[in-house]
Backbone as JSON Lines, residues from 0, in Angstrom:
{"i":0,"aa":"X","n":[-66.92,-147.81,-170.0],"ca":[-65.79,-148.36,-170.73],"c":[-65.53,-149.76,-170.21]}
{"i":1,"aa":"X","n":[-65.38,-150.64,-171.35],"ca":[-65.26,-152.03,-170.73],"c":[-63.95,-152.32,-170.03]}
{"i":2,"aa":"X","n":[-63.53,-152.93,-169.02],"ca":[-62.48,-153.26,-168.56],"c":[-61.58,-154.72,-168.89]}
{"i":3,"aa":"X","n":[-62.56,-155.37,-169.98],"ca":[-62.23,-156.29,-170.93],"c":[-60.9,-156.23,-172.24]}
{"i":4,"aa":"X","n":[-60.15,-156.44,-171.88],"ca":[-58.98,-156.36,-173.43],"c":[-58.45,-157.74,-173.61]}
{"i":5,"aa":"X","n":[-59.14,-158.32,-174.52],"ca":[-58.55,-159.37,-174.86],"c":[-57.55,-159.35,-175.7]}
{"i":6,"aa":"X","n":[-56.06,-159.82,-174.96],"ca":[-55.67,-160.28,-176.06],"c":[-54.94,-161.58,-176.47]}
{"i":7,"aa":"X","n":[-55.47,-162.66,-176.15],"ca":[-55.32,-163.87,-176.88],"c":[-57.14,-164.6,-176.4]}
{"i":8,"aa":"X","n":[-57.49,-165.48,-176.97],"ca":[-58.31,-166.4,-176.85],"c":[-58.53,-166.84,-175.45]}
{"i":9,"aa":"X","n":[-59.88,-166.6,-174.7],"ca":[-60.02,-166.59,-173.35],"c":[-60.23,-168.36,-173.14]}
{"i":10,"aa":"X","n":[-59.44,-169.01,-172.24],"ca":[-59.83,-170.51,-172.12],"c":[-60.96,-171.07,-171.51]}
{"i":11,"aa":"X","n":[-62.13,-170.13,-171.11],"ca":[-63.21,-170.29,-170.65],"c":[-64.36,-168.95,-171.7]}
{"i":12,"aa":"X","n":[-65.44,-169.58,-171.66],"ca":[-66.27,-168.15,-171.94],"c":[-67.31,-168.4,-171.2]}
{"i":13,"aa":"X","n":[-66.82,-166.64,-170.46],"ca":[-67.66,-167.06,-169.23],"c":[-69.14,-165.99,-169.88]}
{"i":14,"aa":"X","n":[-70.15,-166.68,-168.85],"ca":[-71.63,-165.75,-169.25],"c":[-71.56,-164.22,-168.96]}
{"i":15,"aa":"X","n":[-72.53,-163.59,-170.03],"ca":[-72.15,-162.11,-169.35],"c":[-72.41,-161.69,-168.28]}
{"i":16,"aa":"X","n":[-73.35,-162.42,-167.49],"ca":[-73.83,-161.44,-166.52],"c":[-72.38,-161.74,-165.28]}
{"i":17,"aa":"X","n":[-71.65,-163.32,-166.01],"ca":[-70.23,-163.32,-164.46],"c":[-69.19,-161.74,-164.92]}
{"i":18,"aa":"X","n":[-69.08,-161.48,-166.62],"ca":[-68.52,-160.48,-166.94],"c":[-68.94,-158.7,-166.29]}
{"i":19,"aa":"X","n":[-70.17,-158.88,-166.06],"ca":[-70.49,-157.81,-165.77],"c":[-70.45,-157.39,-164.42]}
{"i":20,"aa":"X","n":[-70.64,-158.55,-163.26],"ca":[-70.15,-158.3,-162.19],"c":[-68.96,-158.34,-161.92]}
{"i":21,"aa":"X","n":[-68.09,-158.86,-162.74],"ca":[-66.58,-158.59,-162.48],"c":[-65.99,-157.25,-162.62]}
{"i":22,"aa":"X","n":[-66.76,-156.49,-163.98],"ca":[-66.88,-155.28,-164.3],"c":[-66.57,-154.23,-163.2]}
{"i":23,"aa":"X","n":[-68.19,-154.78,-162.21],"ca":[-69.26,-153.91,-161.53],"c":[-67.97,-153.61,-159.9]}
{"i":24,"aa":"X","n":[-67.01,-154.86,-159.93],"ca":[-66.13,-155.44,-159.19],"c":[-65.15,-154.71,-158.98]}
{"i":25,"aa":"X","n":[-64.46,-154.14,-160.38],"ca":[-63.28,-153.63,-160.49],"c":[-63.92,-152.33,-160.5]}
{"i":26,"aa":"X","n":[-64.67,-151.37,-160.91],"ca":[-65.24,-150.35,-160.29],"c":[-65.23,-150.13,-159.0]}
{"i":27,"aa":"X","n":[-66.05,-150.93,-158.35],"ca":[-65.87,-150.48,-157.02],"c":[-64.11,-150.29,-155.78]}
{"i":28,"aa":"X","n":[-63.89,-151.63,-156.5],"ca":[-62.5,-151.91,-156.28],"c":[-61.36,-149.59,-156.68]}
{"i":29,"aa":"X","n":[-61.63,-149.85,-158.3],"ca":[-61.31,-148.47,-158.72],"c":[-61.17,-147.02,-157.39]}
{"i":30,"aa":"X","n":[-62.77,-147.52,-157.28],"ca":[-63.12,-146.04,-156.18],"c":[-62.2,-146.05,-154.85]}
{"i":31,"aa":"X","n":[-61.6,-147.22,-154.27],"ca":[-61.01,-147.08,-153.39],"c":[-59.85,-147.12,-153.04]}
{"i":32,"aa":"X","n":[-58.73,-147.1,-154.1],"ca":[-57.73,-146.58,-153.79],"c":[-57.26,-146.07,-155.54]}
{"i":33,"aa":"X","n":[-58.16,-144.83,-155.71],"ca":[-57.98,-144.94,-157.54],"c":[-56.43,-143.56,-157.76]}
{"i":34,"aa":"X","n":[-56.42,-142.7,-156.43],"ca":[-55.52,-142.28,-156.73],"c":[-53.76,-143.12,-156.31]}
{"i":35,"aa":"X","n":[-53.81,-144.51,-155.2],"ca":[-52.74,-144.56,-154.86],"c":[-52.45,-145.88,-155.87]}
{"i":36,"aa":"X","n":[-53.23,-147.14,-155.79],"ca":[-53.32,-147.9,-156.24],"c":[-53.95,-148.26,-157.03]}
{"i":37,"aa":"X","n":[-53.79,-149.83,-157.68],"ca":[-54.65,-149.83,-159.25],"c":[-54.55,-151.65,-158.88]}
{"i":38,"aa":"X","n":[-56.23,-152.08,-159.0],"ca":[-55.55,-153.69,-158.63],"c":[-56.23,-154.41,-160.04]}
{"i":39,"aa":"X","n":[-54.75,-155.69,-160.26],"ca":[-55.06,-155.8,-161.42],"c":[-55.47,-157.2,-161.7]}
{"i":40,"aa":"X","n":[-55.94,-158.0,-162.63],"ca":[-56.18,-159.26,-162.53],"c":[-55.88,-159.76,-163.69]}
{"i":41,"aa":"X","n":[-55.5,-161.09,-163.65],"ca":[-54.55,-161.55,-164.42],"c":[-55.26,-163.1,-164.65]}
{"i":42,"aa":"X","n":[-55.17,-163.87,-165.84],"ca":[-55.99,-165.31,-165.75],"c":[-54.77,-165.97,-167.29]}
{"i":43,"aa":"X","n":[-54.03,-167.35,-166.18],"ca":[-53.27,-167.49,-166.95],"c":[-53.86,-168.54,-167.58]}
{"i":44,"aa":"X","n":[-53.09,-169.2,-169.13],"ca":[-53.33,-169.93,-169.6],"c":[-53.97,-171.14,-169.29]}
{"i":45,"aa":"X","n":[-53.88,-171.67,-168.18],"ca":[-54.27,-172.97,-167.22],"c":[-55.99,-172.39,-167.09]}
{"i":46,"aa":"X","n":[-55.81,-170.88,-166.45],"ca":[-57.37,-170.44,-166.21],"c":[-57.08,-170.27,-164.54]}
{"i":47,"aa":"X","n":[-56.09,-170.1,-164.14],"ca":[-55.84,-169.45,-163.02],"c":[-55.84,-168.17,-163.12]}
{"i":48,"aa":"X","n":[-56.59,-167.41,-161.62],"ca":[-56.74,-165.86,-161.47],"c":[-55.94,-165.45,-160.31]}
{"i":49,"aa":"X","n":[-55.18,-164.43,-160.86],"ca":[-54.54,-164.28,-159.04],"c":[-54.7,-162.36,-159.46]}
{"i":50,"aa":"X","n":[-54.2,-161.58,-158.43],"ca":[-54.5,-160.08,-158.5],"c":[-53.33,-159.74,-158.16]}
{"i":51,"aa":"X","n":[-53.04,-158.59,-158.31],"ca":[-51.88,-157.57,-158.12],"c":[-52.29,-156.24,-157.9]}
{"i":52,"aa":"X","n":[-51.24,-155.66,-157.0],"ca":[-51.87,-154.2,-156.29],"c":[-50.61,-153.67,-156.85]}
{"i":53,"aa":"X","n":[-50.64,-152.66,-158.05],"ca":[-50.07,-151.36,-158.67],"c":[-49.93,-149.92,-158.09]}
{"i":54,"aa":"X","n":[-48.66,-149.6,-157.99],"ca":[-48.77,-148.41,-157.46],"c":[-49.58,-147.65,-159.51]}
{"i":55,"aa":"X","n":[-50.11,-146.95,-158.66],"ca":[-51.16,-145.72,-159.63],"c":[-49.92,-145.34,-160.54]}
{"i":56,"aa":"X","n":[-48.75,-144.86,-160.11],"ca":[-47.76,-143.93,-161.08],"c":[-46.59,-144.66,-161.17]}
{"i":57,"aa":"X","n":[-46.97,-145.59,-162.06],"ca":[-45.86,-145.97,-163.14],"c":[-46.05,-147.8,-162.49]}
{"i":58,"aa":"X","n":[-47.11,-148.03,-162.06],"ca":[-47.32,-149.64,-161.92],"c":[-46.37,-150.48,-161.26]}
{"i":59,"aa":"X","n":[-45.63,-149.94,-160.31],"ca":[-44.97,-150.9,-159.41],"c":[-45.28,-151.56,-158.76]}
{"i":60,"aa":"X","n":[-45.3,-152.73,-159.02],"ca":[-45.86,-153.95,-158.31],"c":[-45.86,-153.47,-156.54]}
{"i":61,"aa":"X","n":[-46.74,-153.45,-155.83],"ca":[-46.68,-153.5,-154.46],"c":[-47.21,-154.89,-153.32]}
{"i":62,"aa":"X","n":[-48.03,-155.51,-154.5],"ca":[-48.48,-156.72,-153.64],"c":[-49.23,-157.84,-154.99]}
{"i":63,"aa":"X","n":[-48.51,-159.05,-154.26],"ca":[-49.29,-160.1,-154.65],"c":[-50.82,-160.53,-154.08]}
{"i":64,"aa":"X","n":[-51.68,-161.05,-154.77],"ca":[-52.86,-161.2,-154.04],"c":[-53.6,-162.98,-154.75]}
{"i":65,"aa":"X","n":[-54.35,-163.1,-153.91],"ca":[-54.86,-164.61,-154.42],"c":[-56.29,-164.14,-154.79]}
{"i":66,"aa":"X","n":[-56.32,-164.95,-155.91],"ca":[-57.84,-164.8,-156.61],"c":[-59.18,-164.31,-155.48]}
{"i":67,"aa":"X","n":[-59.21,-165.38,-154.17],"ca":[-59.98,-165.01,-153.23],"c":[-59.71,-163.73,-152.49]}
{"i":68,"aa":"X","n":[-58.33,-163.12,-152.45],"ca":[-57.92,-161.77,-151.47],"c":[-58.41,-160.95,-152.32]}
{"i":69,"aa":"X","n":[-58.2,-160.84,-153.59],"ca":[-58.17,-159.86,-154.94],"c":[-59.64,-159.65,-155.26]}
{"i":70,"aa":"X","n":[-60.85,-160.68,-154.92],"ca":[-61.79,-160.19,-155.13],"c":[-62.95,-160.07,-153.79]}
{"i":71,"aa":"X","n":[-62.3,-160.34,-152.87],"ca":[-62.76,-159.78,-151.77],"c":[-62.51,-157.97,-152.01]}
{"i":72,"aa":"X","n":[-61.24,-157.83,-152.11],"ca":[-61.3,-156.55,-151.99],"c":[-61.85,-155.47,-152.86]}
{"i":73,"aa":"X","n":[-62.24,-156.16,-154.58],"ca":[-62.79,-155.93,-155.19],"c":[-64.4,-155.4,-154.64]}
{"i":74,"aa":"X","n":[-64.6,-156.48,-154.12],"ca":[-65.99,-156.48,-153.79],"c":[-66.53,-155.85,-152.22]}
{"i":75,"aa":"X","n":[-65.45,-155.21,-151.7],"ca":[-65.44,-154.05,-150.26],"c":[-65.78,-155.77,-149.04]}
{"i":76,"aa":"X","n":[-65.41,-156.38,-149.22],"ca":[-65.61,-157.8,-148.11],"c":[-64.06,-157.43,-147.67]}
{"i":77,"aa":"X","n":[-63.14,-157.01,-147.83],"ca":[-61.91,-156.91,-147.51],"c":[-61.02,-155.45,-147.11]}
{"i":78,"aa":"X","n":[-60.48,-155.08,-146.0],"ca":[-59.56,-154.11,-146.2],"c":[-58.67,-153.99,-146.44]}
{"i":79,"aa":"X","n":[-57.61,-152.9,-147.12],"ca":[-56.29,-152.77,-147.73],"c":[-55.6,-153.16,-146.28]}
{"i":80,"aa":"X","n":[-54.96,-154.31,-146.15],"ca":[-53.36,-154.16,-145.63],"c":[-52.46,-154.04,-145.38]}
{"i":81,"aa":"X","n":[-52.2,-153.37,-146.75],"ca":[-51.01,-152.93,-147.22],"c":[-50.63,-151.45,-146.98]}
{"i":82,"aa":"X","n":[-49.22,-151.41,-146.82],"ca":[-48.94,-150.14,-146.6],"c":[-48.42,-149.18,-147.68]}
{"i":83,"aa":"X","n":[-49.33,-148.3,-147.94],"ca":[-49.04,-147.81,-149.25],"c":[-47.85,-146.65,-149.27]}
């Protein structure tokens, strides 16, 4: 299942294969905290990325994250800090 939902006009189009490791990203990311947390990524109009750590039940924001923290941890280069 794609983890892609567009919904407005993306200000970059990026190649698939950067889409598919971002994919491959948030999967792995998924497996490791899929029952407490949910981390999310966000790319604003400008084309800035920053992440957010969701509690799992009912999406309460628990942490801000910077594009570089958010996909470190995506990508297991990073451990949770946070206290869940």
């Amino acid at each position: 299942m794609p983890r892609f939902v567009h919904t407005q006009t993306a200000p970059l189009d990026l190649p698939a294969e950067v889409l598919a490791e971002v994919d491959a990203a948030w999967e792995r990311a998924h497996e490791l905290v899929a029952d407490e947390l949910e981390l999310h990524f966000e790319v604003s109009v400008s084309g800035r990325v920053r992440g957010e750590l969701r509690a799992a039940d009912g999406g309460e924001l628990v942490s801000r994250l910077s594009a570089s923290e958010a996909l470190a941890l995506a990508c297991g280069d990073a451990e949770l800090a946070t206290a869940a």
